[in-house]
C-alpha positions in Angstrom: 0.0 0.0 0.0 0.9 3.6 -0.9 1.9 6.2 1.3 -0.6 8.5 0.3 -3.1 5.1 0.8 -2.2 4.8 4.6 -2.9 8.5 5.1 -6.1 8.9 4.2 -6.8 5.6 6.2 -5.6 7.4 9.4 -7.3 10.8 9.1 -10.8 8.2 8.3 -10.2 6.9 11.7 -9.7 9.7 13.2 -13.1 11.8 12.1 -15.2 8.4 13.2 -13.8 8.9 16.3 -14.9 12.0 16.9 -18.6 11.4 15.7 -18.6 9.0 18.6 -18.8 12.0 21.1 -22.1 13.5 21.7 -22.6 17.3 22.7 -25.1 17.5 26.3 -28.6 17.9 25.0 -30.6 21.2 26.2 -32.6 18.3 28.0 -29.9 16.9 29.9 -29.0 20.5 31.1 -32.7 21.0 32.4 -32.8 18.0 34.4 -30.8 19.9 36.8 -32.5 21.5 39.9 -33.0 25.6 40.0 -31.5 27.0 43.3 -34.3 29.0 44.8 -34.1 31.3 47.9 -36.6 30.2 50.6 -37.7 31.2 54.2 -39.0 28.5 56.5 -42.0 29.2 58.2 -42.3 29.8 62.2 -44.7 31.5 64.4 -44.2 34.7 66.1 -46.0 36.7 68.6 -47.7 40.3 66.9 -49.6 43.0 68.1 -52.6 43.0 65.8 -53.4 46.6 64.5 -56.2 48.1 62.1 -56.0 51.5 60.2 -59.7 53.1 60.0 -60.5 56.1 58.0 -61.8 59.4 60.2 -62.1 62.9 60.5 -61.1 65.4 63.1 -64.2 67.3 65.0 -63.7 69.8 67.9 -64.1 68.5 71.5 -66.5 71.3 72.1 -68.5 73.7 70.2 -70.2 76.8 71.4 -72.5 79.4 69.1 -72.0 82.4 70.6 -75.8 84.3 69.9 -77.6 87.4 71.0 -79.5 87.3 74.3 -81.0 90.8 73.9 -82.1 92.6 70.7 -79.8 95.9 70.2 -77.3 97.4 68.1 -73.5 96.7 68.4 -71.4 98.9 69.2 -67.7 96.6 69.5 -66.4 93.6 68.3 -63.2 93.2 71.2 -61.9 89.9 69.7 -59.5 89.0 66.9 -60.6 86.9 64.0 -59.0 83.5 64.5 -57.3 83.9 67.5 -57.4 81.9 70.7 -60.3 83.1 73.5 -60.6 82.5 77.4 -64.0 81.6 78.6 -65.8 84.8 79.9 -63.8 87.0 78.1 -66.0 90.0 76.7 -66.4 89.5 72.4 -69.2 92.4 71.7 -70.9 95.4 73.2 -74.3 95.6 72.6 -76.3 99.2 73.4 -76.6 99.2 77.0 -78.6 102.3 76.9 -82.0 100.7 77.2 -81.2 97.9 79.2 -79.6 100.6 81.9 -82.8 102.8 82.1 -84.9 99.7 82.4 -82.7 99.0 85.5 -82.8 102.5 86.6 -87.0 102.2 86.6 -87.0 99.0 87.9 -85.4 100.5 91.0 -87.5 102.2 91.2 -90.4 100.4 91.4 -89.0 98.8 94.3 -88.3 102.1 96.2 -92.2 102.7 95.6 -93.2 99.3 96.3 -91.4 99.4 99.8 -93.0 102.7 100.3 -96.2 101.7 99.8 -95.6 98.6 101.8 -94.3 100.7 104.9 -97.2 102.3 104.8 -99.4 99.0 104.7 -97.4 97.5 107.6 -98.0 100.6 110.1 -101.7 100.7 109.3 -101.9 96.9 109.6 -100.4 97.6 113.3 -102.7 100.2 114.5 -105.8 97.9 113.1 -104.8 95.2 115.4 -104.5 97.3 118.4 -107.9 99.4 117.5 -109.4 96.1 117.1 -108.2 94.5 120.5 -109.8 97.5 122.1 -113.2 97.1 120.1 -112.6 100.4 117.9 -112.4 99.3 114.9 -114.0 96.0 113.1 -113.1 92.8 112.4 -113.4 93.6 108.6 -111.3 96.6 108.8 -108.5 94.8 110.6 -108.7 92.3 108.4 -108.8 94.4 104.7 -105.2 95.9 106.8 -103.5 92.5 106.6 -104.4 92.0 103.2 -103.4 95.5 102.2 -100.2 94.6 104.2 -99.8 91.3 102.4 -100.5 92.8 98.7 -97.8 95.6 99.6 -95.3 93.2 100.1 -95.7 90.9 97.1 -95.6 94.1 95.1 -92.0 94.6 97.1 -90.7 90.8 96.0 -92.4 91.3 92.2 -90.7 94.8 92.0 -87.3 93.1 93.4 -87.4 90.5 90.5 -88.0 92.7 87.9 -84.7 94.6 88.9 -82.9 91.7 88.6 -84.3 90.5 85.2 -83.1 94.1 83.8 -80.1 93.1 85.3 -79.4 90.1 83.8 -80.4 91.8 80.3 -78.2 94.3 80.7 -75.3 92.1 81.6 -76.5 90.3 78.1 -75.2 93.4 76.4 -71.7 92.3 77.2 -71.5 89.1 75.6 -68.8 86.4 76.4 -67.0 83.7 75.2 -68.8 80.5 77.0 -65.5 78.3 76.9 -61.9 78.6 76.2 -60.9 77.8 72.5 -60.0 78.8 68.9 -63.2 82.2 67.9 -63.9 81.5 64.1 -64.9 84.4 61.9 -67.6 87.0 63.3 -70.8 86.6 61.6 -72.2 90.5 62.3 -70.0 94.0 62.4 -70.0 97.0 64.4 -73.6 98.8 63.8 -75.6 95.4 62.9 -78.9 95.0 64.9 -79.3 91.9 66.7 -82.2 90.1 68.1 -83.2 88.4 71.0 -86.4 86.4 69.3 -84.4 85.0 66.4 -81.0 84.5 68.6 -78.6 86.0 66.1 -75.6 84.1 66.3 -72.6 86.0 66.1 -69.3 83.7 66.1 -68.3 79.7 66.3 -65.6 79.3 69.5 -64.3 75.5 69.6 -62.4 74.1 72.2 -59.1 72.0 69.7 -57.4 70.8 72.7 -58.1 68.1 72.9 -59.5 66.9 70.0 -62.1 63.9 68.5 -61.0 61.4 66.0 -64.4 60.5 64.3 -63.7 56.7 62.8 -66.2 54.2 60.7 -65.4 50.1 61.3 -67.1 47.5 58.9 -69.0 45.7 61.2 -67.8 42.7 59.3 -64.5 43.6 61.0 -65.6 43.8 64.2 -67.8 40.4 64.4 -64.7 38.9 63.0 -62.5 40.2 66.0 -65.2 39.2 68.8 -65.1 35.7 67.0 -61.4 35.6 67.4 -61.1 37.1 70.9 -63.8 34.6 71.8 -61.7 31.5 70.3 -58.6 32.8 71.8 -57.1 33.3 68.8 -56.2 37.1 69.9 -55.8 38.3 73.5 -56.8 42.0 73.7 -54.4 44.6 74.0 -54.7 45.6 77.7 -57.6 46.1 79.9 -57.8 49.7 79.8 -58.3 52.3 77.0 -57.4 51.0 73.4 -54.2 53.4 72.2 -54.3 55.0 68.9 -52.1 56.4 66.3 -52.7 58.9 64.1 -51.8 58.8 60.3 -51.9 62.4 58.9 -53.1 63.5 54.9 -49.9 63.8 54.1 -48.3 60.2 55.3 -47.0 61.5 58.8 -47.6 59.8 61.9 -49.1 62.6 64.4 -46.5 62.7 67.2 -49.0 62.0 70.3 -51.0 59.2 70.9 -54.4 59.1 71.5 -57.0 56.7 73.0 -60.2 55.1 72.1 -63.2 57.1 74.0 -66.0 54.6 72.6 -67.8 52.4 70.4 -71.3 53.4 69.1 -73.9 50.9 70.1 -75.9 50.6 66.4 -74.9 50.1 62.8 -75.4 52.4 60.0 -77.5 50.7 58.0 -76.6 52.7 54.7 -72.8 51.9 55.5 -73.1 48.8 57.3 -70.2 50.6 59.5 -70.0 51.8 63.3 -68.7 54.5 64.5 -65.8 55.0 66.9 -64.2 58.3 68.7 -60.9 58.3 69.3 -59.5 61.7 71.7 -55.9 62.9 71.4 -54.3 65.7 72.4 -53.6 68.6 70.3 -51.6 71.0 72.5 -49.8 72.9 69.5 -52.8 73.0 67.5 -51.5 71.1 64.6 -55.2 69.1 64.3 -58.0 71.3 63.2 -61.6 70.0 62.8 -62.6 68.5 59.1 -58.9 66.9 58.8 -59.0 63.5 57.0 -56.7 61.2 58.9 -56.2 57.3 59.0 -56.1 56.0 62.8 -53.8 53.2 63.9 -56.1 51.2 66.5 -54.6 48.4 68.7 -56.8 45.4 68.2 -55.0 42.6 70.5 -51.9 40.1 70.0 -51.1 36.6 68.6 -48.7 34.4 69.9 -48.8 31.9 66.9 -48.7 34.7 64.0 -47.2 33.1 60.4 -46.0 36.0 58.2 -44.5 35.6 54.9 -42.9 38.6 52.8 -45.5 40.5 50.6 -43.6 39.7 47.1 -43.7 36.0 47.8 -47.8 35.8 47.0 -49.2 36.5 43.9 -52.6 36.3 43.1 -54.2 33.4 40.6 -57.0 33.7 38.2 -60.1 33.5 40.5 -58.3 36.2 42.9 -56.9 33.8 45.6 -53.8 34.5 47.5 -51.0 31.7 46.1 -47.9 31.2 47.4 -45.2 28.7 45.8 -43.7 26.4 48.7 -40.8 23.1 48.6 -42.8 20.1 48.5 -41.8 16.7 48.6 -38.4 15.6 47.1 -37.8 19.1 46.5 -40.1 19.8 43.8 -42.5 23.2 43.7 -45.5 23.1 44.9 -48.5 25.6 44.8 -50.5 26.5 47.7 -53.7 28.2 48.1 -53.7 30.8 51.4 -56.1 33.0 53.2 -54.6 36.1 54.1 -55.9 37.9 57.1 -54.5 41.7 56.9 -51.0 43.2 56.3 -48.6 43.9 59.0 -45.3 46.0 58.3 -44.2 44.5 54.8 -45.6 41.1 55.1 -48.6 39.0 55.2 -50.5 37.8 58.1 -51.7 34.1 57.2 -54.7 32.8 58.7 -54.9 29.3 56.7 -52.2 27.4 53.8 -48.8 27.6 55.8 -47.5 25.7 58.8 -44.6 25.8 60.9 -41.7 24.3 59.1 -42.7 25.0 55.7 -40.5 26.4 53.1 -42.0 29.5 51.5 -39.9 30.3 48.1 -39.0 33.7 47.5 -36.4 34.2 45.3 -35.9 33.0 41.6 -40.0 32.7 41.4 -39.8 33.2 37.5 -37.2 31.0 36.9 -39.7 27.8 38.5 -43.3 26.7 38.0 -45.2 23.9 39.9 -44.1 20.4 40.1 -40.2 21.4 38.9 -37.4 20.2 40.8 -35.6 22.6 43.0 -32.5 23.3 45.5 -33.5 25.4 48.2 -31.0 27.8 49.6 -31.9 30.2 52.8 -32.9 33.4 51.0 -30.5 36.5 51.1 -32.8 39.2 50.1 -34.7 42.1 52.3 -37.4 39.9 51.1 -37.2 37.5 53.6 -35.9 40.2 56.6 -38.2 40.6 59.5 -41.5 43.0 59.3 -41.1 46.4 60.3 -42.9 48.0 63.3 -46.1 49.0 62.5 
């Protein structure tokens, strides 16, 4: 055989050799299990909290009217400015209301006179009569002269101090210490007693209401729970409450629940609740929206999984994806109960000891083979205060 023979003999060899050798198959390469962060499940005591929507309302609210008719003559307050009960806001015409006084005094000074006179005859009549001088009738028309003289006194009397009253009306004052609104009348209006002309709004702001609506749903649900044991109440006095301004602050005093109405709004199906808190810098005014943080109770055996680990499937049910057995994925219907800090509060689908996955979730889908890894992400971190 040639050399040129023996050549192409060897290099024949050699490329059948290498068709031997099969590349890995995308299959092959599938086969292997996805590392997936996970968090195993375990209870933990929580304080059970529920945000209610409200408004602000002043803890007292006075209209400031007219108790006499008359023309006013000052307006001795500030528009918007703080007030002490009984200090003086208008002057109304004292004029009449002084000569009213003035004659009622003197109608007493007459009456008195009149009853002196009454009284002395009254005394002479009973001696006259002792001695026979003078009639039974007489003596007797004496007394009642006597008696009529001095109702006429105690009549006389309580007129004076009607037109004193009224003229003490003309000064009107602030019934309780708070924040005057706007005045509703100027210097020179006429104001009258029969329609009560109101005149200005004073509100006591510190402290203040929280006005709150609960679904009653809500609230059967937590007497169901507190009645399994499921939650222990927070405490055994007043509830505490935190405020959640408009804007996203928290209000920097807490306040505390005051009560729980005793019927259900039946166009609402909610109740109401007040909440009081103090309001010493005046930073709450009445008609502010706020949210209210309300302490509920506590749970000993809480499970909470991070919010991105549950989606949602078709018909709207809370799903979580979880390590099943021999590592594989597998899906699991939950029942959420509310939110608390950045994770879920789960009343029903978890149990201790269960893997919850929470990182790679694209990457797997039910029944797929998986390595589970603790998780490393603020995903699986513990819930912030709430």
């Amino acid at each position: 055989m040639s050399l040129k023979s023996l050549l192409f003999a060897a290099s024949s060899l050699l490329v059948l050799a290498g068709c031997d050798k099969k590349p890995a198959t995308p299959a092959a390469a599938a086969t292997q299990p996805t590392e997936v962060g996970v968090i195993t499940v375990a209870t933990r005591p929580v304080t059970l909290t529920r945000e209610l929507p409200g408004r602000t309302s002043a803890f007292r609210i006075a209209e400031v009217r007219a108790r006499v008719s008359g023309i006013v003559l000052k307006r001795l307050f500030t528009e918007g400015a703080d007030v002490k009960e009984g200090q003086v806001l208008y002057q109304i015409d004292p004029a009449p209301y002084q000569a009213a006084l003035d004659s009622a005094k003197a109608s007493v000074a007459r009456a008195e006179a009149a009853a002196l006179s009454a009284r002395l005859q009254a005394e002479r009549s009973e001696k006259l009569v002792a001695a026979r001088a003078v009639s039974q009738q007489e003596f007797d028309s004496s007394v009642a002269a006597r008696q009529g003289s001095e109702a006429e006194v105690a009549a006389a009397k309580a007129a004076v101090q009607t037109a004193e009253i009224n003229l003490s009306y003309t000064r009107v004052t602030s019934p309780l210490t708070g924040r005057i609104g706007r005045s509703e009348v100027t210097e020179g209006a006429y104001v009258q007693q029969a329609s009560a002309t109101l005149l200005a709004v004073v509100q006591q702001l510190d402290p203040i209401y929280v006005d709150l609506t609960q679904s009653s749903t809500e609230v059967l649900q937590l007497r169901r729970a507190l009645e399994a044991g499921q939650v222990t109440r927070a405490g055994h006095g007043e509830a505490k409450v935190q405020l959640i301004l408009d804007d996203g602050r928290q209000y920097a005093d807490a306040g505390a629940l005051q009560f729980s109405d005793v019927s259900v709004n039946a166009s609402t199906n909610s109740i109401s609740l007040r909440a009081l808190f103090p309001n010493p810098r005046g930073e709450l005014l009445p008609g502010l929206f706020v949210r209210a943080r309300l302490e509920e109770g506590s749970r000993s055996d809480a499970i909470l999984v991070p919010q991105p680990a549950v989606s949602r499937n078709q018909k709207g049910e809370a799903t979580a994806l979880v390590v099943g057995a021999e590592n594989k994925v597998e899906l699991r219907v939950l029942k959420i109960d509310r939110a608390i800090g950045n994770q879920w509060l789960i009343a029903d689908g978890l149990k201790p000891g269960d893997q919850v996955i929470v990182e790679n979730l694209q990457r797997i889908r039910p029944g797929a083979p998986v390595k589970p890894i603790p998780a490393t992400t603020p995903a699986g971190a513990a819930p912030s205060a709430p």
